[in-house]
Backbone as JSON, one array per atom type, in Angstrom:
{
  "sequence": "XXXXXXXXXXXXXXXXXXXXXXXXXXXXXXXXXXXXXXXXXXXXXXXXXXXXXXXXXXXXXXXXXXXXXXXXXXXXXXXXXXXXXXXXXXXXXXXXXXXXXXXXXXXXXXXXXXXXXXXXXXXXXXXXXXXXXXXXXXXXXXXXXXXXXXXXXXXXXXXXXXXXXXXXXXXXXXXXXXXXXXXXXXXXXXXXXXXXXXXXXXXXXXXXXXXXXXXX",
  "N": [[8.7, 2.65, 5.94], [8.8, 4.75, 8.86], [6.88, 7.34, 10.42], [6.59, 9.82, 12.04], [4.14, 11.35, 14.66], [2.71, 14.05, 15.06], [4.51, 15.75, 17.86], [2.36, 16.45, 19.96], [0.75, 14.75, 20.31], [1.28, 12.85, 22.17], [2.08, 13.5, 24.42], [0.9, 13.19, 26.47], [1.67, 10.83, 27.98], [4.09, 11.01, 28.44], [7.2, 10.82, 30.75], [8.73, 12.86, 32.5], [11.03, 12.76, 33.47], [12.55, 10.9, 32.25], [13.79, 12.35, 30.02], [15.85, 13.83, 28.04], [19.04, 16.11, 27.65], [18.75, 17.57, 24.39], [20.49, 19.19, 22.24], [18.53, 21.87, 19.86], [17.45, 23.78, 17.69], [16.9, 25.66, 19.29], [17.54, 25.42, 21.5], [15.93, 24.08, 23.17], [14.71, 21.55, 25.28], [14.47, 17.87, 24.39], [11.82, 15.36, 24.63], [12.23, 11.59, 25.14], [10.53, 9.07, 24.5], [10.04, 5.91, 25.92], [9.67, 2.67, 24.7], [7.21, 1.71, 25.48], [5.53, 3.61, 25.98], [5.25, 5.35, 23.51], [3.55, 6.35, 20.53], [3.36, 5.75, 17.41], [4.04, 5.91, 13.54], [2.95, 3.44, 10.92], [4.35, 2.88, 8.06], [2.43, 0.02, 6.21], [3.94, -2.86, 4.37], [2.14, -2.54, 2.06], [1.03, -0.1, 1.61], [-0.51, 1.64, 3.23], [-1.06, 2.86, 5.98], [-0.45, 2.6, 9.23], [-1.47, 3.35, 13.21], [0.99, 2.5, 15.72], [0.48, 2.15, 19.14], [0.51, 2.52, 23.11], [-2.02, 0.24, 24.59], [-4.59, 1.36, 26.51], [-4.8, 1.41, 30.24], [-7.74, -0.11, 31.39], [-9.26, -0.26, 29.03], [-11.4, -1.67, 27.99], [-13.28, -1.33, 25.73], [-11.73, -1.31, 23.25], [-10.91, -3.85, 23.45], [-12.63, -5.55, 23.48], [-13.46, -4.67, 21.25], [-11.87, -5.64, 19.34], [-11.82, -8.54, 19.37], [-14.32, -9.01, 18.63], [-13.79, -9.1, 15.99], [-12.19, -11.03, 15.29], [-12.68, -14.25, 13.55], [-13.85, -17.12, 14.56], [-11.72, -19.13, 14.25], [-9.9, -17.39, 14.44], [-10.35, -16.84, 17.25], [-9.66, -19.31, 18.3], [-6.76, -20.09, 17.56], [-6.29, -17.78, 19.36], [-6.64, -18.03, 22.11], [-5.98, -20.86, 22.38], [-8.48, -22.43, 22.87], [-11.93, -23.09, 22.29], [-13.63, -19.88, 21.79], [-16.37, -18.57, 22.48], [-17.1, -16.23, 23.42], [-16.08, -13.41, 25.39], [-15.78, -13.34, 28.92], [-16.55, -11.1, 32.07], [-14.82, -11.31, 33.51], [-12.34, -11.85, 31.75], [-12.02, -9.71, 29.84], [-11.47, -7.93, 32.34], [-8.79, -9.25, 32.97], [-7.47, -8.71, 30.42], [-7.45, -5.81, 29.72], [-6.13, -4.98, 32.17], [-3.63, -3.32, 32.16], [0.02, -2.13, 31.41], [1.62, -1.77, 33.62], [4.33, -2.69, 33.92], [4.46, -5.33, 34.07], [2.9, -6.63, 32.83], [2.24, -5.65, 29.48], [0.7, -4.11, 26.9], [0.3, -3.85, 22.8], [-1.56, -1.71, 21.26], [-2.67, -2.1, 17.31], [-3.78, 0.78, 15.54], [-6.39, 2.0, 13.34], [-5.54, 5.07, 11.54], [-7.67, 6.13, 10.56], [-10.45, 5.73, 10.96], [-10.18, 4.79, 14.09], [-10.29, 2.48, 15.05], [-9.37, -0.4, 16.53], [-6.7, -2.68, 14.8], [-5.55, -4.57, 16.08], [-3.75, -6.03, 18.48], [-0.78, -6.83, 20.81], [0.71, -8.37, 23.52], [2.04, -9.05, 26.35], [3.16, -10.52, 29.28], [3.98, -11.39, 32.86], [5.65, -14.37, 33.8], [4.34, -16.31, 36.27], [6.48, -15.48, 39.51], [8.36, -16.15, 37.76], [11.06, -13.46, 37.56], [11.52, -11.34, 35.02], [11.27, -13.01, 32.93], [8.52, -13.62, 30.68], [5.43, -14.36, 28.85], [3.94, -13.86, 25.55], [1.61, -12.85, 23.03], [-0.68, -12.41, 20.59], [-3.38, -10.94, 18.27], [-4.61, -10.27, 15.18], [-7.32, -8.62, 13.47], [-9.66, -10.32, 11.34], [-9.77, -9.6, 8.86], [-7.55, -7.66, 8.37], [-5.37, -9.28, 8.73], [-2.23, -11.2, 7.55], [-0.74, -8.37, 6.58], [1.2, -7.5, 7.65], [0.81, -6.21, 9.87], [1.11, -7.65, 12.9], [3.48, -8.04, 12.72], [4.5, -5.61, 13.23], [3.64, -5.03, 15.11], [4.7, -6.69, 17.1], [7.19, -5.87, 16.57], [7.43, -3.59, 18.48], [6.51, -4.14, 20.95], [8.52, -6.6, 21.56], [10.59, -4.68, 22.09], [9.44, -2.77, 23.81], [9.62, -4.8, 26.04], [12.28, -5.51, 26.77], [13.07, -3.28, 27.15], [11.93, -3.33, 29.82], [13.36, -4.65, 31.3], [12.86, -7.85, 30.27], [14.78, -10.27, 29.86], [13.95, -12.96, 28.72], [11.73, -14.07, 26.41], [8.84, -15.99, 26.01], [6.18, -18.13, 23.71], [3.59, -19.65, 23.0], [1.49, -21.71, 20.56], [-0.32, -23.2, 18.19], [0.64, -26.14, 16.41], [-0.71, -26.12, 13.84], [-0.62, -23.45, 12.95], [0.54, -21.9, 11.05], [0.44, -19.2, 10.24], [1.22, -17.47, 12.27], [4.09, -19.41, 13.82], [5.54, -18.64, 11.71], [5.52, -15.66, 11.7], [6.6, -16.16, 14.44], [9.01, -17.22, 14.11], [10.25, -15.29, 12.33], [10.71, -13.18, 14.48], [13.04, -14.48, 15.9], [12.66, -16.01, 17.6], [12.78, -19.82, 18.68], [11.85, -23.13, 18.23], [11.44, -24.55, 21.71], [10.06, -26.18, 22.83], [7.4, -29.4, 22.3], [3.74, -29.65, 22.83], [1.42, -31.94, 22.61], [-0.88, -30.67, 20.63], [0.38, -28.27, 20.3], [3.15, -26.04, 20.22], [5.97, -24.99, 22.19], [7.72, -21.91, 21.84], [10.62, -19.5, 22.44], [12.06, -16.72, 23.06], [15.72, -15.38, 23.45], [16.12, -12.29, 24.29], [18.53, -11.0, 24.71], [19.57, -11.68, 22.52], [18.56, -11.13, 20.32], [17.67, -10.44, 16.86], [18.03, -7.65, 14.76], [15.5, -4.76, 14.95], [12.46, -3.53, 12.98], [10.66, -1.05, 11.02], [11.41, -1.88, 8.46], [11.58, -4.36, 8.46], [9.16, -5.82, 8.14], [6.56, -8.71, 8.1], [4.25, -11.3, 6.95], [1.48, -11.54, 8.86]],
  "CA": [[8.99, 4.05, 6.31], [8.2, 5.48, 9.91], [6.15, 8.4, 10.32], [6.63, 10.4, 13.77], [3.29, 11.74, 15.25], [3.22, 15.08, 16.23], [4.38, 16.07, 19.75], [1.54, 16.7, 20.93], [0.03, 13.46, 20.05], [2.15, 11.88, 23.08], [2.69, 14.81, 25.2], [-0.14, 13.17, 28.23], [2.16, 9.84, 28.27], [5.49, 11.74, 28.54], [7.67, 10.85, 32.1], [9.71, 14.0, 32.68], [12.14, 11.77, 34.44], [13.14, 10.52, 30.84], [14.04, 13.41, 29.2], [17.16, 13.89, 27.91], [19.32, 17.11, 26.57], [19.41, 17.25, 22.97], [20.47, 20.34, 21.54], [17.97, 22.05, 18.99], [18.14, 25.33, 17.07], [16.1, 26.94, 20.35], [18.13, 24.53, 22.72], [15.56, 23.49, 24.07], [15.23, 19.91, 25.52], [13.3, 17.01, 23.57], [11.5, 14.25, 25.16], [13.11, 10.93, 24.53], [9.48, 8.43, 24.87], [9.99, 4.67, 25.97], [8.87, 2.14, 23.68], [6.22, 1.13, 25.95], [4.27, 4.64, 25.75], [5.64, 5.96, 22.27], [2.58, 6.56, 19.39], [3.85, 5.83, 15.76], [2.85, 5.72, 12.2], [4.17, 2.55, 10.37], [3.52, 2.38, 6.68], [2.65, -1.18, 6.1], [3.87, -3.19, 2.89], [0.75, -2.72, 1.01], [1.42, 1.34, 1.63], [-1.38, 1.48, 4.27], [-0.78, 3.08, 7.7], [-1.58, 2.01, 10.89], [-0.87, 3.84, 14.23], [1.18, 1.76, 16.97], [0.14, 2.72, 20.77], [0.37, 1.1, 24.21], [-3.32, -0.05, 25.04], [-4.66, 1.85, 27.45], [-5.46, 0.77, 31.02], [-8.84, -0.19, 31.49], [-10.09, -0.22, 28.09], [-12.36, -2.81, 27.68], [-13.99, -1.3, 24.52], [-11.09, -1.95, 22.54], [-10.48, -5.58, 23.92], [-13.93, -5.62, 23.07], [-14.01, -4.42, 19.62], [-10.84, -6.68, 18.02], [-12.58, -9.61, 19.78], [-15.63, -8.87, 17.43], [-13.36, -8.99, 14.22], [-11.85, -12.73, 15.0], [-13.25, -15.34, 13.62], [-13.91, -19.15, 15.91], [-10.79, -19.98, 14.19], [-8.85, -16.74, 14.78], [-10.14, -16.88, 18.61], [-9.3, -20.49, 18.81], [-5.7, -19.62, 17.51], [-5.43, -17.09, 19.78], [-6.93, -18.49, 23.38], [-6.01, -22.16, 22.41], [-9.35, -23.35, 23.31], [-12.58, -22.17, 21.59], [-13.74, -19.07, 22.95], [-17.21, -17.78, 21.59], [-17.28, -14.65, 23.95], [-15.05, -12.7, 26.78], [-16.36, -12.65, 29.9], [-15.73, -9.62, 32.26], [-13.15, -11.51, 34.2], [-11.22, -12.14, 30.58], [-12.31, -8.38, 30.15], [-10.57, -7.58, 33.2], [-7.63, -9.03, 32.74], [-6.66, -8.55, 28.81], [-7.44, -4.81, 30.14], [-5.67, -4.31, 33.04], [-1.95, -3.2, 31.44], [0.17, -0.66, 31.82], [2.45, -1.87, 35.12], [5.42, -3.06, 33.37], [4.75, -7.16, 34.05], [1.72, -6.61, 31.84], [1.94, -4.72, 29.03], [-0.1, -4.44, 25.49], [0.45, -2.3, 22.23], [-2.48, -1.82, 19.83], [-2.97, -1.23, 16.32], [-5.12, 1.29, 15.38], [-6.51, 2.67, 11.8], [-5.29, 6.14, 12.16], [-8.54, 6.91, 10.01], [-11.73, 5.82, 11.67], [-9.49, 4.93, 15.22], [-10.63, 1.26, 15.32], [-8.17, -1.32, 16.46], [-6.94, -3.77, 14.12], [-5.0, -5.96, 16.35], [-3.41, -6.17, 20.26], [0.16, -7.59, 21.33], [0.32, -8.4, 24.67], [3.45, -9.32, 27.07], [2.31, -10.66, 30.78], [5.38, -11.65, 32.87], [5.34, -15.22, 33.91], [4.11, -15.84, 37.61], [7.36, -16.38, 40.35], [9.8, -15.75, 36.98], [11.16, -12.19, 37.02], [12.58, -11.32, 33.38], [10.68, -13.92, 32.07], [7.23, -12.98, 30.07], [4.44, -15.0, 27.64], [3.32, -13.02, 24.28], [0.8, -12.98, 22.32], [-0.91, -11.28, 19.27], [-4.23, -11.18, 17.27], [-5.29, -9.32, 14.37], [-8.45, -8.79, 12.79], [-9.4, -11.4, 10.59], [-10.03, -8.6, 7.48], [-6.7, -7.15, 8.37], [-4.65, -10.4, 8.68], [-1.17, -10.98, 6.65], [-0.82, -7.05, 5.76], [2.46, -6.69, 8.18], [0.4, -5.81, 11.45], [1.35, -8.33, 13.02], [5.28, -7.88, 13.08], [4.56, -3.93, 13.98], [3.02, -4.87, 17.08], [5.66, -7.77, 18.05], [8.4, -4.96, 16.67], [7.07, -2.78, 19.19], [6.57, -5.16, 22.09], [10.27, -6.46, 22.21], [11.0, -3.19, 22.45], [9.05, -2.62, 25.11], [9.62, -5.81, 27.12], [13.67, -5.39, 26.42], [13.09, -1.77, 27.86], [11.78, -3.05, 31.32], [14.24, -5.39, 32.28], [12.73, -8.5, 30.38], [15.49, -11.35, 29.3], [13.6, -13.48, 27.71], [10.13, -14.12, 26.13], [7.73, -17.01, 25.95], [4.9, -17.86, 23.46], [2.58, -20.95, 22.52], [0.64, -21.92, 19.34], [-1.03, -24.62, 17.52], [1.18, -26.67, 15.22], [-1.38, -25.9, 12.31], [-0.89, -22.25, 12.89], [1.53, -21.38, 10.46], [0.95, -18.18, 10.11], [2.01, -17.5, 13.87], [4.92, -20.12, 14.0], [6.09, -17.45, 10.5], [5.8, -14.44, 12.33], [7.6, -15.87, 15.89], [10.6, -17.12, 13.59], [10.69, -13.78, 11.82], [11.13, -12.61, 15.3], [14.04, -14.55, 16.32], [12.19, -17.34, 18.52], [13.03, -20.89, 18.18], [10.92, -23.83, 19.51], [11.19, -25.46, 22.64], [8.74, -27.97, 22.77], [5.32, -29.57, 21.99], [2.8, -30.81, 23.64], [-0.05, -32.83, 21.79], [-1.55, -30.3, 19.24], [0.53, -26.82, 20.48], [4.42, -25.56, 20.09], [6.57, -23.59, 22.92], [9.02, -21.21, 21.56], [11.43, -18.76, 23.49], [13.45, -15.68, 22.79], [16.41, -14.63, 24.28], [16.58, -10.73, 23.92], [20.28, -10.53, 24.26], [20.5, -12.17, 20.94], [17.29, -10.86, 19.27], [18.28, -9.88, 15.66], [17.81, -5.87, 14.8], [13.54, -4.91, 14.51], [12.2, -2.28, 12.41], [9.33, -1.66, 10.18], [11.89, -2.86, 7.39], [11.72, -6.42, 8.41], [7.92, -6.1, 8.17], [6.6, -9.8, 7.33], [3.23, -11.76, 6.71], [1.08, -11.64, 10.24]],
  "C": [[8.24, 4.41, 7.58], [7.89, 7.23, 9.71], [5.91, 8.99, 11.55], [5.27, 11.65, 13.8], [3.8, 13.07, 15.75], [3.39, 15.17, 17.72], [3.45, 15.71, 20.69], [0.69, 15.38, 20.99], [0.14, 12.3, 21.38], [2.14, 12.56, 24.24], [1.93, 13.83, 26.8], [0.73, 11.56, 28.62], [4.02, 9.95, 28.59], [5.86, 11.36, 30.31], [8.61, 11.61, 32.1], [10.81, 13.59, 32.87], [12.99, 10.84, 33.41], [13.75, 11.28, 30.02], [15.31, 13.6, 29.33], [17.6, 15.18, 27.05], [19.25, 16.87, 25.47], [18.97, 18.75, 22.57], [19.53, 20.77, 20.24], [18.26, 23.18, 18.85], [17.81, 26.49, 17.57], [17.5, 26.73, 21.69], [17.22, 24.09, 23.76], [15.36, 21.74, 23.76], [14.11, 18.96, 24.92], [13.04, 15.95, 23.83], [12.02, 13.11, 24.55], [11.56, 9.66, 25.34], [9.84, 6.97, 24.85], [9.18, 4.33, 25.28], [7.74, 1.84, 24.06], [4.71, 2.1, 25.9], [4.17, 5.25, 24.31], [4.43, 5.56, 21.32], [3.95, 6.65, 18.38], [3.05, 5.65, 14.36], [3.33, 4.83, 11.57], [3.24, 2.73, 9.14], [3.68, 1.13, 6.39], [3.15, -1.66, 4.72], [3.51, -3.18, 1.72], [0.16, -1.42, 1.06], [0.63, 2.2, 2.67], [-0.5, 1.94, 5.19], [-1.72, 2.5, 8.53], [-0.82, 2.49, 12.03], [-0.8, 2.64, 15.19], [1.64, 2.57, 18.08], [0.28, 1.76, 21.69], [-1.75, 1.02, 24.17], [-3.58, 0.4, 26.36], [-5.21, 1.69, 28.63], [-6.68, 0.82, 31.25], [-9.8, -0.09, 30.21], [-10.14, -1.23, 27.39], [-12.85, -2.9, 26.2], [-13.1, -1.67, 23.51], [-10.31, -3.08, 22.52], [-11.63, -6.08, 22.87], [-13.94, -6.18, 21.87], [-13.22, -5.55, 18.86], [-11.62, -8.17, 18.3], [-14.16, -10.1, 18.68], [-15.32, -9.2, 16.17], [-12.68, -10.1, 14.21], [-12.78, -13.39, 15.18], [-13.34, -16.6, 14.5], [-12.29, -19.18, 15.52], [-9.77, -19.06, 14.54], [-9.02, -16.59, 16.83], [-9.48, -17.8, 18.62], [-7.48, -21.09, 18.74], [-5.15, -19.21, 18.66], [-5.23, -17.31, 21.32], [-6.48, -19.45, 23.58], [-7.28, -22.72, 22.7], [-10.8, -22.55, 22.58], [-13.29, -21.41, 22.63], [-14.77, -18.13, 22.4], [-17.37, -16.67, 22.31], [-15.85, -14.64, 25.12], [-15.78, -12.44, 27.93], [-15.82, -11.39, 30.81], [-14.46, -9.71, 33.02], [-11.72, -11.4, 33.15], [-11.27, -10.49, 30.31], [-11.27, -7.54, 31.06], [-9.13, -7.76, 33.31], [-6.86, -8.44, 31.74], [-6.85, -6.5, 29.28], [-6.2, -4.14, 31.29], [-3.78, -4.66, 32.86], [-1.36, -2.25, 31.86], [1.2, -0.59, 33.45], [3.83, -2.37, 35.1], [5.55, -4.6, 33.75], [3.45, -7.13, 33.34], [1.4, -5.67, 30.82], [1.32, -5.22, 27.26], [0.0, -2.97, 24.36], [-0.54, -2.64, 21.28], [-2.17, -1.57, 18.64], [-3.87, -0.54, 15.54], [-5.13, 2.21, 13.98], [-6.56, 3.99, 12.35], [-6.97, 6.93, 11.59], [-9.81, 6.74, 11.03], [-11.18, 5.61, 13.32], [-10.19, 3.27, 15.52], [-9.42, 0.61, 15.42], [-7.97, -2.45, 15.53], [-5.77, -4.78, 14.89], [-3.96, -5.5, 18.07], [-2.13, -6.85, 19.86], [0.61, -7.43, 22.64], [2.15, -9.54, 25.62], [2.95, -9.76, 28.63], [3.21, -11.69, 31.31], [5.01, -13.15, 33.72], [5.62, -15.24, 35.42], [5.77, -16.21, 38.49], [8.68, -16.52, 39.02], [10.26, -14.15, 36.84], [12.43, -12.27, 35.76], [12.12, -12.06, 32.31], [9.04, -13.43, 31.17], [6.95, -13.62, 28.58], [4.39, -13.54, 26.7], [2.82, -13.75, 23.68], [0.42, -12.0, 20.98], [-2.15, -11.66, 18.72], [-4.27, -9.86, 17.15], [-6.03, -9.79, 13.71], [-8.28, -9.64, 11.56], [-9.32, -10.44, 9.04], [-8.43, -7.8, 7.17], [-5.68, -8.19, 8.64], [-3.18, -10.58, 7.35], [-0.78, -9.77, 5.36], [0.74, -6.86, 6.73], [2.23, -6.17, 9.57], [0.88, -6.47, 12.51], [2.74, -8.34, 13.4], [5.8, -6.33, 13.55], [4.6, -3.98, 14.9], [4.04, -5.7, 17.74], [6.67, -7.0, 17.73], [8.74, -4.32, 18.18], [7.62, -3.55, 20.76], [8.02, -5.93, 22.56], [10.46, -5.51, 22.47], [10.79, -2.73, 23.94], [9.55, -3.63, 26.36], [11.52, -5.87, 27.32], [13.84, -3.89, 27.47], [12.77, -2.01, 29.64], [12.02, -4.12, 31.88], [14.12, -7.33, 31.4], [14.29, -9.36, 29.54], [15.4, -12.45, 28.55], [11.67, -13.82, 27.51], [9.99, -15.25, 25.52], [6.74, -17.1, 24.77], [4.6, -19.47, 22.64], [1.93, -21.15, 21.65], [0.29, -23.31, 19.24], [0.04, -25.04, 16.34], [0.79, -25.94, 13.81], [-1.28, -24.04, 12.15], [0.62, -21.74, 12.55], [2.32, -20.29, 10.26], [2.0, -17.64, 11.77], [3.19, -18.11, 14.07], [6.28, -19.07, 12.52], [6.24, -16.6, 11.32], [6.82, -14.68, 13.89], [8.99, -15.98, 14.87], [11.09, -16.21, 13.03], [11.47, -12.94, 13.06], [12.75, -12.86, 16.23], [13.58, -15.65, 17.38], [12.29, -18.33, 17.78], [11.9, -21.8, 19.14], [11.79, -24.74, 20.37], [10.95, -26.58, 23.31], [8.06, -27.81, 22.44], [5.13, -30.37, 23.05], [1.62, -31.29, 22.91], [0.07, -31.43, 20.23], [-0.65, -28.58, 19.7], [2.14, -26.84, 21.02], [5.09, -24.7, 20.97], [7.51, -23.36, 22.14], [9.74, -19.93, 22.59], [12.1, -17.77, 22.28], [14.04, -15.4, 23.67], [16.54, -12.91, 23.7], [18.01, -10.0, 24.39], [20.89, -10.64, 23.32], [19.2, -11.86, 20.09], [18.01, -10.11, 18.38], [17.43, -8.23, 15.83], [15.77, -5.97, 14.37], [13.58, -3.61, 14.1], [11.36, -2.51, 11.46], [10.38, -2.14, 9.02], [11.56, -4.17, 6.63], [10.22, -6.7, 8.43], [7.4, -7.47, 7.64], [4.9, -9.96, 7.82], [2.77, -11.87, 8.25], [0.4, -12.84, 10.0]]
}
């Protein structure tokens, strides 16, 4: 079940230049928010909410913070290579979103406002249309449905600004991940040694919605 945020919740990410008539019982006109800025409330499987947002440029602290809540094995998942800290260059980049060839949607506990997990889109160099993804969630918050919110979202978004198809890489042994891309409609590609390419085309991506919510 979706849960629409009040108005005002959105109102400072609103592009006027989007707005579309739609008759109401004032007549006045009602913003119509791309997926890429749009706040929501998804109730997860396990009856739990969690608000999905874009990630906001330059914020480090919540690169930061989810970074704190994977384990070696959920970094080493998620970097491919083990990755006991972020420096400020990794900092800098996983931050700097928000331009439509780099974009990221969090998920955040609507209660205390902590993130429990990033999905991230970053368009591949010298391909336009083309674009890698990614995803971690906290290791405490792991196979609750987060996970397929944020990659709901993220097609969405990346479908919205022109992309054609999407990219993403794993580890063989990383099941759960290789579960959640095929939920999505990605097939693989190739391997190389110990790690799986898969692809989507988003002309043929099946329908997304918290419905199809599945194991992250």
């Amino acid at each position: 079940m979706r849960e629409e945020l009040p108005i005002t919740n959105v109102s400072l990410v609103m592009d006027r230049d989007r707005w579309t008539p739609d008759m109401t019982g004032n007549g006045a006109l009602r913003p119509v928010v791309p997926p890429c800025a749009r706040v929501d409330t998804e109730r997860l499987p396990d009856g739990a909410l969690i608000r999905i947002e874009p990630l906001r440029r330059g914020d480090r602290a919540s690169v930061r913070g989810l970074f704190a809540r994977l384990s070696a094995e959920s970094r080493l998942r998620r970097f491919l290579s083990p990755m006991p800290a972020l420096s400020e260059r990794d900092l800098a980049f996983l931050s700097d979103v928000g331009d439509g060839t780099h974009e990221a949607m969090a998920a955040v506990d609507p209660d205390d406002g902590a993130v429990a997990g990033i999905a991230r889109y970053v368009q591949h160099q010298g391909r336009p249309g083309v674009a890698d993804v990614a995803v971690a969630v906290a290791d405490e918050m792991q196979r609750c449905g987060i996970g397929s919110a944020l990659m709901d979202r993220l097609i969405a978004c990346a479908l919205a600004n022109g992309f054609h198809l999407l990219t993403a890489t794993t580890l063989w042994e990383n099941r759960p991940a290789r579960a959640l891309l095929r939920s999505m409609g990605f097939h693989a590609t190739g391997s190389d040694g110990a790690e799986i390419e898969l692809e989507l085309k988003l002309d043929v991506a099946p329908p997304l919605g918290p419905g199809g919510l599945l194991a992250c």
